[in-house]
MARRO-253265 format. One record per residue (C-alpha): residue in one letter; x, z, y. Coordinates in steps of 0.1 Angstrom, whole numbers, padded with zeros to 4 digits, always signed. Each point is the difference from the previous one (the first is absolute). Example, Ala and Ser with C-alpha at 12.3 -4.5 7.8 and 13.67 -1.06 7.14 Angstrom:
# MARRO-253265
a+0123+0078-0045;s+0014-0007+0034;
//
This chain:
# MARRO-253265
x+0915+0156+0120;x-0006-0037+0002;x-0027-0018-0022;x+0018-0025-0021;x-0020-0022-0026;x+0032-0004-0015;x+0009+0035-0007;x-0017+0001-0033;x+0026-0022-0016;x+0022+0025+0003;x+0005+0034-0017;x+0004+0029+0026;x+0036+0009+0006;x+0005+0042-0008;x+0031+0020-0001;x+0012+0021-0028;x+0031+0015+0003;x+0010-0002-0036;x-0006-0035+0002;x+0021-0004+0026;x+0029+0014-0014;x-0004-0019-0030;x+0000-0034+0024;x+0033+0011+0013;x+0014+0009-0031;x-0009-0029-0017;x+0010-0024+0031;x+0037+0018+0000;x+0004-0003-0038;x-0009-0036+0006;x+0033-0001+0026;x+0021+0016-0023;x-0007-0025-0027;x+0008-0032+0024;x+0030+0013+0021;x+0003+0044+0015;x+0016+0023-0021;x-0019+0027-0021;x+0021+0026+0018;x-0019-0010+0035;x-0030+0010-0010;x-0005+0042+0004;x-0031+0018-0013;x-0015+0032+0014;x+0008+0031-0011;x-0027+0022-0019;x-0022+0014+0027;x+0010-0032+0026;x+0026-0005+0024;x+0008+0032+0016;x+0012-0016+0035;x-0033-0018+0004;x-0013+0036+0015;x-0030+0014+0021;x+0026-0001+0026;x+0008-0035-0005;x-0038-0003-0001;x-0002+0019+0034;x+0022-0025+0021;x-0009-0031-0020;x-0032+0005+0008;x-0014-0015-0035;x-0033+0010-0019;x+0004+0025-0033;x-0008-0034-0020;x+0029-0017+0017;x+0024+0027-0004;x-0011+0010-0037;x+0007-0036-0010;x+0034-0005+0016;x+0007+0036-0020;x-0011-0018-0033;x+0021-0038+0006;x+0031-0011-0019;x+0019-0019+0030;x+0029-0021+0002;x+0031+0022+0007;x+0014-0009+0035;x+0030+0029-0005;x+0018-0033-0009;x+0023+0005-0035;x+0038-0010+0001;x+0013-0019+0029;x-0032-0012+0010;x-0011-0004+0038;x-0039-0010-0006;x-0027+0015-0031;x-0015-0036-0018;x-0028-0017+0016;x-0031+0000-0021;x-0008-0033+0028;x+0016-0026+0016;x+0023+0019+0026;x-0022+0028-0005;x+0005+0036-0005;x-0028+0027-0015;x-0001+0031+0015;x+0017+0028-0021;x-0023+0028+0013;x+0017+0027-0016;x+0031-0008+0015;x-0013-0005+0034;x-0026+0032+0003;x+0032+0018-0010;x+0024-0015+0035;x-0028+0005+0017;x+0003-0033+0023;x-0024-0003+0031;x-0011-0034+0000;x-0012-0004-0033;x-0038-0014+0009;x+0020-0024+0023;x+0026-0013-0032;x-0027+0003-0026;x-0036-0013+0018;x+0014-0027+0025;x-0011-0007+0037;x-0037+0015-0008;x+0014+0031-0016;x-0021+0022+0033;x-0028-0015-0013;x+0001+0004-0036;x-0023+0034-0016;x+0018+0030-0020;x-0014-0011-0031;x+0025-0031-0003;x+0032+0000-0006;x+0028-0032+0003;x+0018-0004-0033;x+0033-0017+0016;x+0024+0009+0024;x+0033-0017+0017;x+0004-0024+0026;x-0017-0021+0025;x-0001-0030-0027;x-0013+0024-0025;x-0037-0011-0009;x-0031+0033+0000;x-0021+0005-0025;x-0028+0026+0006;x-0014+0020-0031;x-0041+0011+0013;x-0003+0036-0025;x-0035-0004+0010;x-0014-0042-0003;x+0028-0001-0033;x+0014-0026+0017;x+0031-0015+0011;x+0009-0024+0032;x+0028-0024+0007;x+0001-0005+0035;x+0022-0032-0001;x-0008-0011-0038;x+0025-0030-0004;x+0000-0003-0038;x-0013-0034-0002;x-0027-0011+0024;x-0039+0007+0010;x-0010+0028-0024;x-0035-0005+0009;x-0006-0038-0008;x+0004-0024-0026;x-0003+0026-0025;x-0024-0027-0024;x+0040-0016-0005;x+0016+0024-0014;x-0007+0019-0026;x+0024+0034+0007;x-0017+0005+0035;x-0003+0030+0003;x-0034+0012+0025;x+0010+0020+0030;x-0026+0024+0010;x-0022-0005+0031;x+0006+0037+0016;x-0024-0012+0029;x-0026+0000-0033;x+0006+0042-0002;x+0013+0012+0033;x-0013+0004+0035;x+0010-0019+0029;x+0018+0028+0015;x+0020+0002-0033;x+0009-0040+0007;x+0024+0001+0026;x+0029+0018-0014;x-0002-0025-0028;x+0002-0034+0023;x-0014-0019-0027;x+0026+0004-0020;x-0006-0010-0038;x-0007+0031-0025;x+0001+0001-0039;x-0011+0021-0026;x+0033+0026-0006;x+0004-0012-0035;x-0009-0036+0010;x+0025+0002+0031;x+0029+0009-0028;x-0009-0030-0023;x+0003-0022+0034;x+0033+0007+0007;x+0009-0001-0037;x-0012-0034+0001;x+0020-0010+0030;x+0029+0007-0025;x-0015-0025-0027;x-0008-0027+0022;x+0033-0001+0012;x-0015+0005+0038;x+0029+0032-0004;x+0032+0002-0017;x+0024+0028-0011;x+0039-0011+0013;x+0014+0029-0014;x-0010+0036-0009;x-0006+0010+0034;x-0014-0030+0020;x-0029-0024-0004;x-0005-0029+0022;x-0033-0022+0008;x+0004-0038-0009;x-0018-0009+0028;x+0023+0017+0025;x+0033-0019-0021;x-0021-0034-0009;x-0022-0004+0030;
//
């Protein structure tokens, strides 16, 4: 772990799963109430999500936290309704990964579609939250910091600076601050927020206008249409 004078101006990240769930709940409630259907959003079952299975856990590869926790989320239904082709992004040209859905076809490549080019590298006990394309971004969920990253953050500029000018900054955490260097590389520097702090970031995308819902299904980055 590094020695960083500036880590006591920040609380220590830590993971709880209940609070996670809540973040997710709360962040897809907050989608439904700008542009997705209710009906896209599916809750567990009592007792969890029976395809997310020790076998599942067994070729995954994932750590009992991880796979307890994807047992436990509401996702976004990618089992598209009607005569749809694509589930809603919850991002700009973005897809979340409906890991019910996917434990249960059983695809190969998962790591690869969920963790991007690093996904070798990256430890059982995170997990990728979306899944789709090569355009669609990664976010990494870290069961053990409480912490999640955005490898590519684009919602609006340098995270890390000029946060005296704006009042809504929201801190990213310092993960160098509470990991060891061998822990670093995986991570490539990438930018890491509190889970619940990660959520209100990209709802605040939304209410900057940085991100905007075209219809129920897609939502588009101004800077990509107005740059």
């Amino acid at each position: 772990m590094s020695d960083s004078s500036d880590s006591s101006d920040y609380e220590i990240p830590s993971y709880s799963r209940e609070e996670t769930t809540l973040a997710f709940r709360d962040y897809y409630r907050f989608l439904v109430g700008l542009y997705m259907e209710e009906s896209e959003i599916i809750e567990p079952p009592e007792g969890g999500w029976p395809s997310i299975s020790s076998e599942f856990q067994q070729s995954f590869g994932k750590s009992d936290e991880v796979i307890a926790l994807l047992r436990n989320l509401p996702y976004i239904r990618d089992d598209c309704l009607g005569d749809e082709t694509f589930p809603p992004q919850a991002t700009p040209t973005c897809y979340w990964a409906d890991w019910q859905s996917l434990a249960a076809r059983s695809i190969q490549d998962l790591k690869v579609t969920s963790e991007g080019e690093k996904w070798e590298d990256v430890p059982s006990h995170v997990i990728g939250l979306t899944n789709g394309g090569r355009d669609n971004k990664v976010f990494l969920l870290d069961t053990q910091l409480g912490v999640i990253h955005w490898p590519e953050c684009d919602g609006g500029g340098d995270f890390r600076t000029n946060w005296e000018n704006d009042p809504s900054f929201i801190s990213p955490v310092f993960v160098e601050d509470y990991v060891s260097e061998d822990d670093l590389e995986w991570r490539e520097g990438a930018p890491a927020w509190k889970i619940k702090d990660f959520f209100e970031l990209l709802k605040q995308q939304y209410r900057k206008l940085n991100w905007i819902p075209v219809n129920a299904r897609q939502v588009i980055a101004t800077d990509f249409v107005f740059k």
